[in-house]
C-alpha positions as CSV (number, residue, x, y, z in Angstrom):
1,X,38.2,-77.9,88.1
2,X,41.0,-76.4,90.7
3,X,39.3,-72.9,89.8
4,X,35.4,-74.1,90.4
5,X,36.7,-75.6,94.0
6,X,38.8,-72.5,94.9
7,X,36.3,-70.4,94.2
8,X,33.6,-72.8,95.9
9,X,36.2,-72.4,98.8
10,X,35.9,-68.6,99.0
11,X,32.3,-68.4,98.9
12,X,32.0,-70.6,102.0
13,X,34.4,-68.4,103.5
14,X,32.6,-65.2,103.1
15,X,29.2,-66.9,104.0
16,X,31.0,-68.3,107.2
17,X,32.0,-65.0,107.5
18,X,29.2,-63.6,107.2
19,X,27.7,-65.8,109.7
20,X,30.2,-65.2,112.5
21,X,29.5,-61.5,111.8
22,X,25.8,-61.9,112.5
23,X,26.9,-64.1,115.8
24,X,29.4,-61.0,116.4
25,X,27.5,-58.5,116.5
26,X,23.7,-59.2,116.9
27,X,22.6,-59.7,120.6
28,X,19.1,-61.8,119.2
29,X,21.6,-64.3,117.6
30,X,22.8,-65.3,121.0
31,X,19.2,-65.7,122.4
32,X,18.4,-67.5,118.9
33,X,21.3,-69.6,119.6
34,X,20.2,-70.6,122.9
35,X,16.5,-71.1,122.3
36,X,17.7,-73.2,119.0
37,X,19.8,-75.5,121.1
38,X,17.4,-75.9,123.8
39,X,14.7,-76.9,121.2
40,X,17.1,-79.7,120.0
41,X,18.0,-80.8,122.9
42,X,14.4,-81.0,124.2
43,X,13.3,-83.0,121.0
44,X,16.5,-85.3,121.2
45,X,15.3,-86.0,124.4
46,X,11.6,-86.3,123.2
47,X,12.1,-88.9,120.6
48,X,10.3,-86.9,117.7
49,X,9.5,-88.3,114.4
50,X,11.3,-87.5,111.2
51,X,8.4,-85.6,110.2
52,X,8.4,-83.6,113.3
53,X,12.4,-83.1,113.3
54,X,11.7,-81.5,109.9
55,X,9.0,-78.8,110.7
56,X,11.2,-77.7,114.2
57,X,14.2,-77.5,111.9
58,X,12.3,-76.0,109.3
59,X,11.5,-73.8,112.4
60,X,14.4,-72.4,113.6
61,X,16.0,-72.1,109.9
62,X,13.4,-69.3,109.3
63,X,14.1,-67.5,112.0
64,X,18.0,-67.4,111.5
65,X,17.2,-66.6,108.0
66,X,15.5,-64.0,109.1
67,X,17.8,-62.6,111.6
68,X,20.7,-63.1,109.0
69,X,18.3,-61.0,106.3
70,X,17.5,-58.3,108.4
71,X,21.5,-57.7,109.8
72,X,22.1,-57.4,106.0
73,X,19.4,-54.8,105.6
74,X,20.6,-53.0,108.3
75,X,23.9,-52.7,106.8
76,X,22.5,-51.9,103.8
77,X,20.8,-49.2,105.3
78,X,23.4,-47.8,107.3
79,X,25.5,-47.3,104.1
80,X,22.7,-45.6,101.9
81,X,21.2,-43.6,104.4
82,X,24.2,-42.8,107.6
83,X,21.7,-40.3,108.8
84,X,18.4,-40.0,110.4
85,X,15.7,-40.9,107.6
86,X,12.1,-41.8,108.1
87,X,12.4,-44.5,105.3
88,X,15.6,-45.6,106.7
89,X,14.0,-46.3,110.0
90,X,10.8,-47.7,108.3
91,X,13.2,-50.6,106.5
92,X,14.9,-51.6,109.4
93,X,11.8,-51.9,111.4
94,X,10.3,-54.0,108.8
95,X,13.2,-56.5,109.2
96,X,12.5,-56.2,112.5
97,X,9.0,-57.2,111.7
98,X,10.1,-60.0,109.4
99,X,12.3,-61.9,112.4
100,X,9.1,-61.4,114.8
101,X,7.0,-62.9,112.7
102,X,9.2,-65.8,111.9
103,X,10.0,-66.1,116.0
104,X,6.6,-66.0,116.7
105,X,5.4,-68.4,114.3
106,X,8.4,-70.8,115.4
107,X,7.2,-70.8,119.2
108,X,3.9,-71.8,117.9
109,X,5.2,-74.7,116.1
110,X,7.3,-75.7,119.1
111,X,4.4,-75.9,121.7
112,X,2.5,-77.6,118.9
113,X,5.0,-80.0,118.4
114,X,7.1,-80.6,121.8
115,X,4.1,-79.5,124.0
116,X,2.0,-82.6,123.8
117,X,4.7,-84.7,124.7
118,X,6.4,-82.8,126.9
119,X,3.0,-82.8,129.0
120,X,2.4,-86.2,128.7
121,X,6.3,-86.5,130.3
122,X,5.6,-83.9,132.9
123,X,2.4,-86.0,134.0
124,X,3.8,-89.0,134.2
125,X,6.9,-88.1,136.1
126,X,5.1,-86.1,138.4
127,X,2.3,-88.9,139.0
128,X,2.0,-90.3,142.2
């Protein structure tokens, strides 16, 4: 049992790690961060449903999953192929890709989620 927790121990290490490398090093993780806190805060303040807390966390785990994947890939890259290569470039601007895509699709289900009531806020509080 000591083994199984130490071990357990180390592998949140590395993945913490891992995950202060990402925060380190990558200059999207730090708009990520902001954007992901500002969401939160704007839903706290919003009152949202469970159902809706789920999809904007569901939200902004796929795009730091994506950022996190594609700063792997990177590295990965970087070691097989230190030099220029056309396929080199083509895998790191597919990870690219795969963080866009996951951004994009997680401002859509922002305004679909926190833009209705954040209208209906906005109206009310600027009503005469």
């Amino acid at each position: 049992m000591r083994h199984f927790l130490w071990t357990r121990g180390r592998s949140f290490h590395f993945a913490f790690a891992g995950w202060w490398y990402v925060i380190r090093t990558q200059q999207n993780a730090w708009i990520h961060a902001v954007v992901s806190i500002a969401v939160v805060l704007v839903a706290l303040w919003l009152g949202l449903s469970t159902i809706e807390w789920a999809l904007i966390l569901i939200a902004i785990t796929m795009v730091w999953t994506a950022e996190f994947l594609n700063t792997a890939l990177e590295a990965v890259v970087d070691l097989a192929s230190p030099e220029q290569h056309q396929l080199a470039k083509t895998c790191k601007d597919v990870g690219a890709a795969a963080v866009l895509i996951a951004s994009g699709s997680s401002v859509l289900i922002g305004l679909l989620i926190l833009g209705p009531p954040l209208w209906q806020r906005f109206q009310t509080t600027l009503a005469p």
